[in-house]
C-alpha positions as CSV (number, residue, x, y, z in Angstrom):
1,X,0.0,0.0,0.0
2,X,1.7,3.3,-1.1
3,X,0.9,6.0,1.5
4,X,1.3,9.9,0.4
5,X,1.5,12.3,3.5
6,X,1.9,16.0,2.5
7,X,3.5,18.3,4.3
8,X,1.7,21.4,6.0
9,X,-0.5,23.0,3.4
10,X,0.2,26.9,3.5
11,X,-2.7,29.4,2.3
12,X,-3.7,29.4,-1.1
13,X,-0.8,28.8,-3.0
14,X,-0.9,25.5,-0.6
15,X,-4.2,24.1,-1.7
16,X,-3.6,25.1,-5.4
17,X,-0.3,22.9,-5.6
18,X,-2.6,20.1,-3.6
19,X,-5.3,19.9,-5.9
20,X,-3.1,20.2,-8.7
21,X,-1.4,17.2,-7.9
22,X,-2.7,14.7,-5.5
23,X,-5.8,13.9,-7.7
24,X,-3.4,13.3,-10.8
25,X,-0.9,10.9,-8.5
26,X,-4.0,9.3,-7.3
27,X,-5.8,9.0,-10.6
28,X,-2.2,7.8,-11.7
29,X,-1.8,5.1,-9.3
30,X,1.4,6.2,-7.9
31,X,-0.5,6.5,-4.9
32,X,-3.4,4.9,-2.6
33,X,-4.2,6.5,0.2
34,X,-3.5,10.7,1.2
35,X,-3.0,12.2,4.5
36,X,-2.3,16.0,4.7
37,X,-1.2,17.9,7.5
38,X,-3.5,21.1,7.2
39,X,-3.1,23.7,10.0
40,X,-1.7,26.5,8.0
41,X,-4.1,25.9,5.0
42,X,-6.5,29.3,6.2
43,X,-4.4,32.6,5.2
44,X,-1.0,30.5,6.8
45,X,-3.0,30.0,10.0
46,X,-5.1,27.3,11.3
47,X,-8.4,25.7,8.9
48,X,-12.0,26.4,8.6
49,X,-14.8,23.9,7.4
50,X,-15.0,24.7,4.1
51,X,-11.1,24.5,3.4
52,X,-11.4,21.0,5.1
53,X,-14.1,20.2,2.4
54,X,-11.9,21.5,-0.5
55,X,-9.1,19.7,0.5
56,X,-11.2,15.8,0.9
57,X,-12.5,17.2,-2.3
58,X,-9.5,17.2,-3.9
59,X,-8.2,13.9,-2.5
60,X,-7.3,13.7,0.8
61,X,-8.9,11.3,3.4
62,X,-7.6,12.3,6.1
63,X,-6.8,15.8,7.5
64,X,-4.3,16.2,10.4
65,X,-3.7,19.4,12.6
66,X,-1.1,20.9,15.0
67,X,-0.4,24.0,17.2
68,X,-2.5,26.4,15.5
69,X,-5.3,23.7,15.5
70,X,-7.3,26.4,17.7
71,X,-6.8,29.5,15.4
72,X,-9.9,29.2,14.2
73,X,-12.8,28.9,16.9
74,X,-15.6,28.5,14.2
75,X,-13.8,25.4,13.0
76,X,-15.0,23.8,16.8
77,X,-18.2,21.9,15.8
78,X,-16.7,20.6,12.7
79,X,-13.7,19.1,14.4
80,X,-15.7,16.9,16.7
81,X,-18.2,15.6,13.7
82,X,-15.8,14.9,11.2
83,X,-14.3,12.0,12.1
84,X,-11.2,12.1,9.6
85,X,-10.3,15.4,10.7
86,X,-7.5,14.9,13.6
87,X,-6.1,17.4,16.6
88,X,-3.3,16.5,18.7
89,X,-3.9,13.6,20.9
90,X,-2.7,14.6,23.7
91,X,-4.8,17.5,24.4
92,X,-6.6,18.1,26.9
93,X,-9.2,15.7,27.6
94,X,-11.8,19.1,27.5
95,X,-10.4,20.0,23.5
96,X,-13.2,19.3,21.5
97,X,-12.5,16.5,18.7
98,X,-10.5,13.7,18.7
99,X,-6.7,12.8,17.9
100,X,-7.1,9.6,15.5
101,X,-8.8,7.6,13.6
102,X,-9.4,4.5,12.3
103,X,-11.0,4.5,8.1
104,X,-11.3,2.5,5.4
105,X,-8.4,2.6,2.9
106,X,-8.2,0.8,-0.3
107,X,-9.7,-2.8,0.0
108,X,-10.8,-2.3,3.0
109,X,-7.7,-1.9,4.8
110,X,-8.2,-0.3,7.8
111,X,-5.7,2.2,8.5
112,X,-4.9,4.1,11.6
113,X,-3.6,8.1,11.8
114,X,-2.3,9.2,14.8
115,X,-1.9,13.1,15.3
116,X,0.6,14.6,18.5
117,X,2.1,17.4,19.6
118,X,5.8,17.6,20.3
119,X,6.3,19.7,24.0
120,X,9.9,21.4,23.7
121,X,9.6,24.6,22.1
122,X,5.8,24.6,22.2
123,X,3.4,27.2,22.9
124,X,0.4,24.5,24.4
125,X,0.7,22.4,27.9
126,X,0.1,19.0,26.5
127,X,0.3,15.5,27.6
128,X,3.2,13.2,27.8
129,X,3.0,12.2,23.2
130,X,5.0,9.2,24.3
131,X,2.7,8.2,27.2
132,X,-0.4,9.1,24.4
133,X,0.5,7.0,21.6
134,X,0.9,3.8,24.1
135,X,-3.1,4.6,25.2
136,X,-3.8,4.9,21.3
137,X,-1.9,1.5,20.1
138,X,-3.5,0.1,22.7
139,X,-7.3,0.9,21.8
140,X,-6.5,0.4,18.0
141,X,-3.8,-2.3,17.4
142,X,-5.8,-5.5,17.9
143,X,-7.9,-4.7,14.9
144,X,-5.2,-2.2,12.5
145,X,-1.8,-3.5,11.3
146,X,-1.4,0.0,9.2
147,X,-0.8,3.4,12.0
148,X,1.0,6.4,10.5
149,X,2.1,8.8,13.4
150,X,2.0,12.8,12.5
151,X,4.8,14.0,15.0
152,X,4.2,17.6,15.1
153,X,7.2,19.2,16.9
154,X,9.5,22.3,17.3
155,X,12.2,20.0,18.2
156,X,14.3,17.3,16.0
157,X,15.5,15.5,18.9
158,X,11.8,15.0,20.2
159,X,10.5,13.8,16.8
160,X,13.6,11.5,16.7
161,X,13.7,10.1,19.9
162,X,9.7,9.4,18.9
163,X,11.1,7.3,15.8
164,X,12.9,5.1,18.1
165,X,9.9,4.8,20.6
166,X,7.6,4.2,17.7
167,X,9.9,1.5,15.7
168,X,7.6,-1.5,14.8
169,X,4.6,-0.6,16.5
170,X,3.5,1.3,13.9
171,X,3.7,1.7,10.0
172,X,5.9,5.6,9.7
173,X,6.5,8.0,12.0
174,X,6.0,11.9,9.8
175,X,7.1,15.1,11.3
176,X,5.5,18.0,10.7
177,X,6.0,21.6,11.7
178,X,8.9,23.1,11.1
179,X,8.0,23.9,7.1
180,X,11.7,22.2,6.1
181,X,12.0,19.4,4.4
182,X,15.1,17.0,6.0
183,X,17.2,14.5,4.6
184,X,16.9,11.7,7.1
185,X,14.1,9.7,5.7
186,X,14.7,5.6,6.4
187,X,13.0,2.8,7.6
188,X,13.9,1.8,11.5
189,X,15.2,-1.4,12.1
190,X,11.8,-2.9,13.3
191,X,9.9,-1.5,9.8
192,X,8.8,2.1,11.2
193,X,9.5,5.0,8.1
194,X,10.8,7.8,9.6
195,X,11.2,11.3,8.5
196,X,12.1,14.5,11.0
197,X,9.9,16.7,8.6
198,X,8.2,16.6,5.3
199,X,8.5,19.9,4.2
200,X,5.3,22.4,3.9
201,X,3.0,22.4,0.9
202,X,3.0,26.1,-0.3
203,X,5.7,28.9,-1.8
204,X,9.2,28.2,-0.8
205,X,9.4,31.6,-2.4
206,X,9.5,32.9,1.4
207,X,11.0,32.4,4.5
208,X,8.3,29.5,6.0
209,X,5.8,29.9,3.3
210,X,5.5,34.1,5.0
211,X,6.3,37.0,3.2
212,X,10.1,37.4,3.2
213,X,10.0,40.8,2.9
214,X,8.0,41.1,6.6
215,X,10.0,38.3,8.3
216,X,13.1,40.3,7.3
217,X,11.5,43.5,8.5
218,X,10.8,41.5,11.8
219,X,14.2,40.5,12.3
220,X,16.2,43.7,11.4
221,X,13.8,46.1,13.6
222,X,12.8,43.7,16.5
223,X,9.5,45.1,16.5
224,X,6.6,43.0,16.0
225,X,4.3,42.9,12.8
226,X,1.7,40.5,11.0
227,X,2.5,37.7,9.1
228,X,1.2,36.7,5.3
229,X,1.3,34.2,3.4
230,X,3.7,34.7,0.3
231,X,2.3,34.9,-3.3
232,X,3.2,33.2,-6.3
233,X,3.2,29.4,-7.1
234,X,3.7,26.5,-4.3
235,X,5.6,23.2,-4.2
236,X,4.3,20.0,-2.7
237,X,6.3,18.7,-0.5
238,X,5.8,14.9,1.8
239,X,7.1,11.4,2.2
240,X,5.5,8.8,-0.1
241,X,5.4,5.1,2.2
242,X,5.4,1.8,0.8
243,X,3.4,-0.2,3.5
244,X,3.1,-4.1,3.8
245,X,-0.6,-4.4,4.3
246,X,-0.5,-7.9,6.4
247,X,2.3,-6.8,8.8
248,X,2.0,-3.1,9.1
249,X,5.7,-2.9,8.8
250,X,6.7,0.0,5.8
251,X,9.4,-1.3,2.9
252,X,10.3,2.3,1.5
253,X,10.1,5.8,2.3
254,X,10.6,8.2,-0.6
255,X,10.7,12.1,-0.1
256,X,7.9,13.8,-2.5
257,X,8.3,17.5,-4.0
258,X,5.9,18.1,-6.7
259,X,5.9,21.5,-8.3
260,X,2.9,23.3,-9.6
């Protein structure tokens, strides 16, 4: 089973590079099943319904989140009826939503997306993610061979040391966050893919997917002004993972970058 995760999908240029491409790779073959990290996909800053629709529109099937998860109060009653829309599991027990899933993938292979948030460097006071994914595997493992862990994190050393804790208990552990595509992509000695970050899905024309032109202004004044996203095309950026179906266990991890 050939699993595409896409990097964080920034603003408009984000979505147009998406649904330019995923539906071809689908429609293509080169790939069965999409997960898309999606936080930054409203103006560079957190999602609302109807950019959740556009994006399962367009392919996805399921739609993970991160720190900016709450950016968007209106988005609140969406996240806890749509079930392939993940937060952070290890939120608060009071966030509204959930932080996996279990759907149907291709054949009726059931396939489990796991969604956490990394603590060093982090605005939010979350729980333990290490002490979260064991309560998760051990809710969804009897019944799902195939997990995929977003590890959204500040930190390369948290995300890492998550890889290791991970390693064959589930399919690929995906980081997210940081909007820069690494070079470290393997599969773990017990069959975990691992990757420290995917890369964003949006204009590398920028510093982050932002306006350069502010960031710099930012850093050479020190006083503080808003953010936008950048203009002009955007690059798709993720990992694409080969997984064994029977033994959850992933033969390849390829990085992705797809231009407009």
């Amino acid at each position: 089973m050939k699993v595409l995760f896409v990097g964080d999908i920034v603003g408009t240029p984000g979505r147009a590079v998406f649904a330019a491409t995923v539906p071809r790779m689908k429609a293509a073959g080169e790939v069965d099943f999409v997960i898309a990290n999606a936080e930054n996909a409203a103006a560079g800053s957190g999602i609302t319904e109807k950019i959740a629709r556009e994006i399962f529109d367009n392919g996805c099937d399921v739609i993970t989140l991160g720190d900016h998860v709450w950016d968007k109060k209106e988005l609140y009653p969406y996240l806890i009826s749509e079930k392939a829309m993940i937060r952070p599991a290890n939120c608060t027990p009071e966030a509204p939503g959930r932080g996996y899933c279990v759907v149907d993938g291709p054949k009726g292979i059931k396939i489990g997306v796991v969604c956490l948030l990394g603590r060093t460097f982090m605005k939010y006071m979350v729980e333990c993610p290490f002490k979260t994914l064991d309560k998760v595997l051990a809710e969804i493992t009897n019944a799902v061979k195939v997990v995929v862990v977003d590890m959204h994190a500040e930190a390369t050393s948290e995300k890492i040391t998550m890889g290791w804790f991970a390693d064959g208990r589930v399919s690929a552990v995906l980081g997210t966050h940081t909007h820069i595509p690494t070079a470290d992509e393997t599969v773990l000695p017990q069959g975990t893919a691992y990757i420290t970050d995917v890369g964003m899905t949006g204009p590398y024309d920028s510093v982050i997917g932002q306006k350069k032109e502010l960031i710099l202004e930012r850093y050479l004044t020190g006083l503080p002004n808003k953010f936008e996203v950048a203009l002009g095309s955007g690059t798709l950026c993720g990992a694409l993972v080969d997984i064994d179906e029977k033994t959850g266990h992933a033969r390849s991890i390829v990085r992705i970058r797809r231009d407009a």
